[in-house]
C-alpha positions as CSV (number, residue, x, y, z in Angstrom):
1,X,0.0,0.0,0.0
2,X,1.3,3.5,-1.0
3,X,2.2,5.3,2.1
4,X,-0.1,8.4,2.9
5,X,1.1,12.3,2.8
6,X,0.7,13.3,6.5
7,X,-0.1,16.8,6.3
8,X,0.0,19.7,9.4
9,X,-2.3,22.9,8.2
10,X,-1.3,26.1,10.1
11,X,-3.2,28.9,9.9
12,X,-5.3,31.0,12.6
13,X,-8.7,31.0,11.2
14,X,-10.7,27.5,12.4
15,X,-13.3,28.5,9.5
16,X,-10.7,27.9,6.8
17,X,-8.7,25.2,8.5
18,X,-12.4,23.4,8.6
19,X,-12.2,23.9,4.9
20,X,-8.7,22.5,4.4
21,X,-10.1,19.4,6.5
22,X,-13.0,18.9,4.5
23,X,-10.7,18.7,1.1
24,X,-7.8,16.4,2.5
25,X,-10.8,13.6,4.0
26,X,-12.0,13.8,0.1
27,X,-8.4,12.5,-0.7
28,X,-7.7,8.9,0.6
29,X,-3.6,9.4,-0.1
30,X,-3.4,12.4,2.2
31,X,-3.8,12.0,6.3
32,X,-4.4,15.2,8.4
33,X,-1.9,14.8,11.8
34,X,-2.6,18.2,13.1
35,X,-3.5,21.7,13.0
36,X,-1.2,24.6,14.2
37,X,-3.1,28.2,14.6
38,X,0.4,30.1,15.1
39,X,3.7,29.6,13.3
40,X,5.2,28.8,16.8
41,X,3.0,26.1,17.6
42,X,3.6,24.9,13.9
43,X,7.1,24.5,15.0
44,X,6.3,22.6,18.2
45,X,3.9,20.0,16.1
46,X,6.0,20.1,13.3
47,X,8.8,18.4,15.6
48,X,6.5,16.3,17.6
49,X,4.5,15.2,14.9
50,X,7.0,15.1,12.0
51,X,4.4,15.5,8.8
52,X,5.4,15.3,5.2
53,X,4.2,18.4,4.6
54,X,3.1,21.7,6.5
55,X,0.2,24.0,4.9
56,X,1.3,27.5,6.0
57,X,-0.5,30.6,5.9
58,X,1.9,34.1,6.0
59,X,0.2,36.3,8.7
60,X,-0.4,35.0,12.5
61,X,-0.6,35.6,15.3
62,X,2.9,34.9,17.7
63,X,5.5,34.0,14.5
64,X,4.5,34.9,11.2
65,X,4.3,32.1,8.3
66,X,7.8,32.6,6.5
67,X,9.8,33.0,10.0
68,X,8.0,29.6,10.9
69,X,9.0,28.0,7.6
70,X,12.6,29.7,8.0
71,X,12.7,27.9,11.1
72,X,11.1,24.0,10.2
73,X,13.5,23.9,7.3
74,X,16.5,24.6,9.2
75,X,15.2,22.2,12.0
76,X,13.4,19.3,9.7
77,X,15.2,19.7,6.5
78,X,13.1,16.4,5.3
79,X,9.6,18.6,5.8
80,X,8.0,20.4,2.8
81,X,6.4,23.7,3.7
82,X,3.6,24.7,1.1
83,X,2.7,28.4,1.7
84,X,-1.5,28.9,1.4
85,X,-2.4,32.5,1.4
86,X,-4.2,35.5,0.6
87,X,-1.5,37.5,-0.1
88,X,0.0,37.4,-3.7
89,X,2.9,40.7,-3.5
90,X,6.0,40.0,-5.6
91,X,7.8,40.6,-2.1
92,X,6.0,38.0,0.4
93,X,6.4,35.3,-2.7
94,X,9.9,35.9,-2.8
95,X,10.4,35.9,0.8
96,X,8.7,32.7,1.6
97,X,10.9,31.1,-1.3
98,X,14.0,32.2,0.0
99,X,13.2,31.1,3.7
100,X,12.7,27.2,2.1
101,X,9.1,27.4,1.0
102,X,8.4,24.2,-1.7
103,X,5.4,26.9,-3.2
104,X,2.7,29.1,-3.0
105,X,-0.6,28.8,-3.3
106,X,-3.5,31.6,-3.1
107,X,-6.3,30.7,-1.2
108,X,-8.9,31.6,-3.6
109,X,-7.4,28.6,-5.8
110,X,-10.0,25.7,-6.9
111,X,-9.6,22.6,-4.4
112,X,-8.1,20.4,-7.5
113,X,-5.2,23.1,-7.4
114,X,-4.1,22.6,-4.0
115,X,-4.4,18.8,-4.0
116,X,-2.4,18.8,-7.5
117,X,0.5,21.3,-5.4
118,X,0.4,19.0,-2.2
119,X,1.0,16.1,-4.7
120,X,3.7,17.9,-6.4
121,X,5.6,18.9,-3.1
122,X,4.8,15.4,-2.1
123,X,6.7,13.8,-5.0
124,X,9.9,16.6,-4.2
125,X,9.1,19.4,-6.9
126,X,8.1,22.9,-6.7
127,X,5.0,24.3,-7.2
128,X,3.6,28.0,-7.5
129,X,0.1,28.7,-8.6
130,X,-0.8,31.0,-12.2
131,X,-1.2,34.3,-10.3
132,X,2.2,33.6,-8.2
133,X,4.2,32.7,-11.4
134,X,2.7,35.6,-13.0
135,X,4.1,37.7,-10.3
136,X,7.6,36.2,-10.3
137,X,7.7,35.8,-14.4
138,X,6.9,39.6,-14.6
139,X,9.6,40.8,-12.1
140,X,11.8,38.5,-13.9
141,X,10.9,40.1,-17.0
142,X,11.5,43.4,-16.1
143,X,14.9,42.8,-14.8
144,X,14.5,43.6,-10.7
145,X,16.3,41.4,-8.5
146,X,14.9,41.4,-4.5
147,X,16.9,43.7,-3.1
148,X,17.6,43.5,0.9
149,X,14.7,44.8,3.2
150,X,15.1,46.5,6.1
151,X,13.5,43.8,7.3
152,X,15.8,41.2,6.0
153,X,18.5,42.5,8.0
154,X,16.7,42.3,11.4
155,X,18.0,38.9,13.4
156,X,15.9,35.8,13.8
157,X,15.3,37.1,17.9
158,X,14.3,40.6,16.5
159,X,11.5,39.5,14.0
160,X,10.4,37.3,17.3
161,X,10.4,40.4,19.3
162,X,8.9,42.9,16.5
163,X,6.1,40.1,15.9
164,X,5.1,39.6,19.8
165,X,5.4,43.1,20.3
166,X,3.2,44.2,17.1
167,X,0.6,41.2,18.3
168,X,0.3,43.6,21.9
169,X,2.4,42.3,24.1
170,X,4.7,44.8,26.6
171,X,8.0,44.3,26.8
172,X,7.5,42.6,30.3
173,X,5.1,39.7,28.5
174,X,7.5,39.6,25.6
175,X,10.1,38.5,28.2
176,X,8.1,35.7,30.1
177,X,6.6,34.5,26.2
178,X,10.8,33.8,25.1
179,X,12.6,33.5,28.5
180,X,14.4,36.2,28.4
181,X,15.3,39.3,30.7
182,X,13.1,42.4,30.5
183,X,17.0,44.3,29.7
184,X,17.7,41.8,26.7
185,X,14.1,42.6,25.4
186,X,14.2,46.1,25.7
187,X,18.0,45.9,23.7
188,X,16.3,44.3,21.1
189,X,13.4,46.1,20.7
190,X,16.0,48.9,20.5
191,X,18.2,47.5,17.6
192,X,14.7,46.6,15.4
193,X,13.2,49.7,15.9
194,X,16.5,51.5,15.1
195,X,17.1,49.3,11.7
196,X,13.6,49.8,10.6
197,X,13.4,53.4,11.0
198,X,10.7,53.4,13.5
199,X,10.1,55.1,16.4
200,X,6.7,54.2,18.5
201,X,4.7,51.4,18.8
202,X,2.1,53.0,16.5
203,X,4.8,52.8,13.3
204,X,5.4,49.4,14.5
205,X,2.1,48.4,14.3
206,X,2.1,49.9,11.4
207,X,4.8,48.3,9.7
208,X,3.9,44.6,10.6
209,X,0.5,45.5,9.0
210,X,1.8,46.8,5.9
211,X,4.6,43.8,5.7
212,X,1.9,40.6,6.0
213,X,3.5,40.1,10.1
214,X,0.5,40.4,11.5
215,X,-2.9,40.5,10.0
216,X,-6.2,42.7,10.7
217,X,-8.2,42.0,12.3
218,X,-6.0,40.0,14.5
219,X,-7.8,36.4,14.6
220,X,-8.3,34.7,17.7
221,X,-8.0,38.0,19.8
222,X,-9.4,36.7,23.1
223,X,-6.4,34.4,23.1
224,X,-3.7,37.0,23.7
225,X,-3.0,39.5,26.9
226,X,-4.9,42.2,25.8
227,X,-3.1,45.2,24.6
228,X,-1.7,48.0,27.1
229,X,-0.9,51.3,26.6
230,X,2.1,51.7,28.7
């Protein structure tokens, strides 16, 4: 008997992960063996659960969908991550690429086209759906190159620490969530602010908005401390 794609969906809507569910139980070769609604617990059940392939969505709450992939593929090299979004910017496809993403898929796709991309990641190949390729082709085309964001210069801590902190955490809760001093928080809160130009937590906000790290609304709100002021 062929052996089954085990597949972990992460993504912070339970609407659309019901959805997901419903298409992979019409597909006898694929086996659901978890759902993640943040990137960090997608790296937790990514290690303790060790699928074939994770479907990852881009913004979420706690770590964003490329830092997560970032992170499985240096941690699980053997694990596929196949982005599922509703974001299609020449930018955010080219970012989840470079951080080990197998493809992109938008999630206004027909069902066929994600079970023909999960096959094809399945089976070791690549896949990016029409409107993605479109994108890439036509940057291609006219010669750009991705240059190096601000962003892209930021460490692995400070995206963790711009991410928490743009989801509404202080810099007190920001500290308990990674086990780390309140000092060594507020150093890197410092540095990330500093190479991104920005200068209150309203620009931060901001920013992560604009740049698909967190989304609006913010799903599963009642979840998270709620936001303070000071």
């Amino acid at each position: 008997m062929e052996k089954k794609v085990r597949i972990l969906v992460c993504d912070d809507h339970a609407l659309f992960r019901e959805g997901i569910k419903a298409i992979l139980r019409n597909e006898p070769m694929f086996e659901l063996v978890g759902e993640a609604r943040n990137g960090r617990q997608a790296l937790e059940m990514a290690a303790s659960l060790n699928p074939d392939i994770v479907l990852m969505d881009i913004a979420m709450p706690d770590l964003s969908g490329y830092d997560a992939t970032r992170r499985i593929k240096q941690e699980h090299k053997h694990i596929s991550v196949l982005m599922l979004t509703m974001h299609d910017e020449e930018e955010l496809i080219a970012r989840c690429l470079d951080a080990g993403a197998s493809g992109y898929v938008l999630k206004d796709s027909p069902a066929g086209q994600l079970v023909y991309a999960i096959e094809t990641v399945a089976k070791g190949g690549k896949y990016l759906s029409p409107e993605a390729i479109k994108k890439v082709v036509n940057q291609y085309v006219a010669g750009a190159t991705r240059a190096e964001t601000r962003y892209d210069r930021l460490s692995e801590r400070e995206r963790e620490v711009l991410k928490l902190l743009a989801d509404g955490l202080t810099v007190k809760e920001v500290a308990a969530r990674l086990n780390l001093s309140v000092k060594t928080v507020d150093v890197h809160k410092y540095n990330l602010m500093r190479k991104l130009d920005i200068h209150d937590r309203a620009e931060l906000i901001k920013y992560a908005i604009q740049n698909k790290i967190i989304g609006l609304p913010l799903a599963d709100r009642s979840s998270l401390p709620r936001r303070k002021t000071s």
